[in-house]
N, C-alpha and C positions, 0 to 999 in steps of 0.2 A: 859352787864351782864344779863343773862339769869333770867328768872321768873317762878318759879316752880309752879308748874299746881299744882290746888287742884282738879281739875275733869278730866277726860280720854280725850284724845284724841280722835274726830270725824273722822271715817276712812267708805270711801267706796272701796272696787276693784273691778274693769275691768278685766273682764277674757272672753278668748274665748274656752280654752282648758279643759286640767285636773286638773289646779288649784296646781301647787304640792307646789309654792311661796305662793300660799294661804293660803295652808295647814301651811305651816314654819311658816307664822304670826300666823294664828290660835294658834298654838298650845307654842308659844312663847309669846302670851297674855296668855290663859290658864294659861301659869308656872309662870307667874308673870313678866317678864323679858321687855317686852313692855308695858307701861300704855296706852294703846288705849280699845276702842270698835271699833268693823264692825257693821257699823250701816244697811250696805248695800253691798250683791253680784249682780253687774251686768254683764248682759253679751250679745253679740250680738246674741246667738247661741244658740237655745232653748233647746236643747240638751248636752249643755257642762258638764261636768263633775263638771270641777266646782261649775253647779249651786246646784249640789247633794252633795258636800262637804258641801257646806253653810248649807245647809235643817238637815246635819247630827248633825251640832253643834248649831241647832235654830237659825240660822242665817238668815235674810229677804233676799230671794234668788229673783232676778227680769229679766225677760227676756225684754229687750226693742228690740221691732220689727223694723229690718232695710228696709224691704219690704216698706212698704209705702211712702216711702223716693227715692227708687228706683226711677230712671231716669229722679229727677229736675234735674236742673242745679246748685243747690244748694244742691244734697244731701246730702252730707257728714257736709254739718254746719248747715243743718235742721236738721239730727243725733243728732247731737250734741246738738243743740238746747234739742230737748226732753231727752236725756240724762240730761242735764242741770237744766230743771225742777224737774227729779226726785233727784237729789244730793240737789238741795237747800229745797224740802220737808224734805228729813233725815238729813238738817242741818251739813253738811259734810266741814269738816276743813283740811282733806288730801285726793288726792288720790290716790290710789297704780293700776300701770296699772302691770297686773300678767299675761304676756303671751297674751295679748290683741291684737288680729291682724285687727286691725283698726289702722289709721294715724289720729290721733286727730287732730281739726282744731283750729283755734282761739279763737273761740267760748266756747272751755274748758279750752285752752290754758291761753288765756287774764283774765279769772277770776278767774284761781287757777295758777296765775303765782308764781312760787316758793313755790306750795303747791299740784304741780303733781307728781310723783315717778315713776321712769322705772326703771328694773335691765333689762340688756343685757349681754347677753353670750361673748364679747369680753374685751380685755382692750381697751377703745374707750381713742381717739378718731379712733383708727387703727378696720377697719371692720366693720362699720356700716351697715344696714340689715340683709340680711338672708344671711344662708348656712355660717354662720363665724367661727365654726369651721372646716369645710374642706378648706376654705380660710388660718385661721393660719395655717395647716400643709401645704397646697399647698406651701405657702411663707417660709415654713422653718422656723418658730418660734422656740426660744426652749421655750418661756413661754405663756402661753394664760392665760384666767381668763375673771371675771365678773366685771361689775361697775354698781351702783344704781346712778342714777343722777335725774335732775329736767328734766322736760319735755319742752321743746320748739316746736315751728313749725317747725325745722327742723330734720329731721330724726334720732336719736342718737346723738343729736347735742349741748345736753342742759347740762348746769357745772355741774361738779361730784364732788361725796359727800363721795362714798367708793369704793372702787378697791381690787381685792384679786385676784391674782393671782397662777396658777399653772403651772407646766412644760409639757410640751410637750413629752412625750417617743418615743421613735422611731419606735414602734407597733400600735404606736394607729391609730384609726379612728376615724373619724367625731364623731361617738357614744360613743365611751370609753373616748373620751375628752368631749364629750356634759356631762357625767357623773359626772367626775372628776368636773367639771366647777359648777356642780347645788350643789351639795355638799355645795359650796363654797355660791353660790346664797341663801341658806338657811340659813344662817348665819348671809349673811351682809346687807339683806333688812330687817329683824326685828332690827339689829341695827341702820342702817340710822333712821329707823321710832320712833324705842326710841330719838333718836339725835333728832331729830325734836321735839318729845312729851316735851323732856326737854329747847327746847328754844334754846337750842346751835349750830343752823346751818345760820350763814350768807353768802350773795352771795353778792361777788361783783362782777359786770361784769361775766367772766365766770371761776372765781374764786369762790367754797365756801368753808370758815372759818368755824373750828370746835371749839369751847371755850373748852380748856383747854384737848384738842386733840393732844395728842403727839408721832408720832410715834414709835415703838418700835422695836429691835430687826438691824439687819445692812443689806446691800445688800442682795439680794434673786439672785442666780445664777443657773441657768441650762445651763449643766449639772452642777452639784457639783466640 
């Protein structure tokens, strides 16, 4: 039985990009529809757009520097590492990776186990990395879509929480399905992140249970 929060939810995101998943939470707290705060923008890339969305909404935008990290034999979990210390300064209880092109290690992994967020462009577990929409059309799909799941060590590999799918046309490209697909992306990662805020996502194995989640509507076919 879930336990309703009397205060917001701690939330940081990982961005390396434009941020446009950023934006969607942003402005999805804004309207009332997600009870979180962004306590914190990080991002690997001093320059990300992202970290200019953050600044626009007084958001604490933060650049952690991967350069000095560069060529241990440990860089990628010393990363992490200082990533690490800055999430437990801002007291963070979720966190949202929004287009992050880094491969998180253990390190973040093992301490926010079933408390890290990825939305990916495919229906995983089908396409995992990059280029996955020109992969669904290469293979002939007629449906593609997006999933928010937990993060694990392995690459797109971690239990899923929501799925939305869309059809595939027979004109499209990489681009007009990467389109179609974020639409979708916009929608269903401020709701996993409410699911969360309200207590109602359990994981079993690589299985997660939604409380009182019930799907609606009958089969999805393409074509029609």
């Amino acid at each position: 039985m879930s336990i309703k929060r009397t205060d917001a939810l701690r939330v940081a995101v990982l961005a390396s990009g434009r941020g446009s998943n950023l934006q969607a939470v942003i402005d999805a707290i804004e309207a009332g529809t997600v009870q979180a705060n962004i306590v914190a923008v990080i991002s690997n890339k001093k320059d990300a757009p992202a970290l200019e969305r953050a600044k626009q909404h007084g958001l604490p935008a933060l650049f952690v520097d991967p350069k000095p990290y560069t060529g241990r034999p440990d860089s990628r979990e010393a990363y992490d590492r200082a990533l690490l210390d800055v999430l437990k300064q801002h007291d963070v209880e979720l966190i949202l990776l929004a287009g992050y092109m880094k491969i998180v290690t253990r390190v973040l992994v093992e301490t926010f186990m079933n408390r890290m967020m990825n939305i990916h462009p495919s229906l995983l577990p089908s396409f995992p990395g990059l280029e996955v929409q020109k992969k669904a059309i290469d293979w002939g799909c007629k449906l593609a879509g997006c999933t928010v799941h937990f993060v694990t060590e392995g690459v797109d590999e971690g239990p899923i929480i929501l799925q939305a799918a869309v059809p595939i046309l027979d004109d499209d490209t990489p681009n007009t399905l990467a389109a179609r697909i974020l639409e979708q992306e916009h929608k269903i990662y401020p709701r996993a992140i409410q699911l969360f805020a309200e207590g109602r996502l359990q994981v079993d194995g690589r299985r997660v249970f939604i409380e009182n989640g019930k799907p609606k509507g009958e089969a999805v076919i393409s074509p029609s």
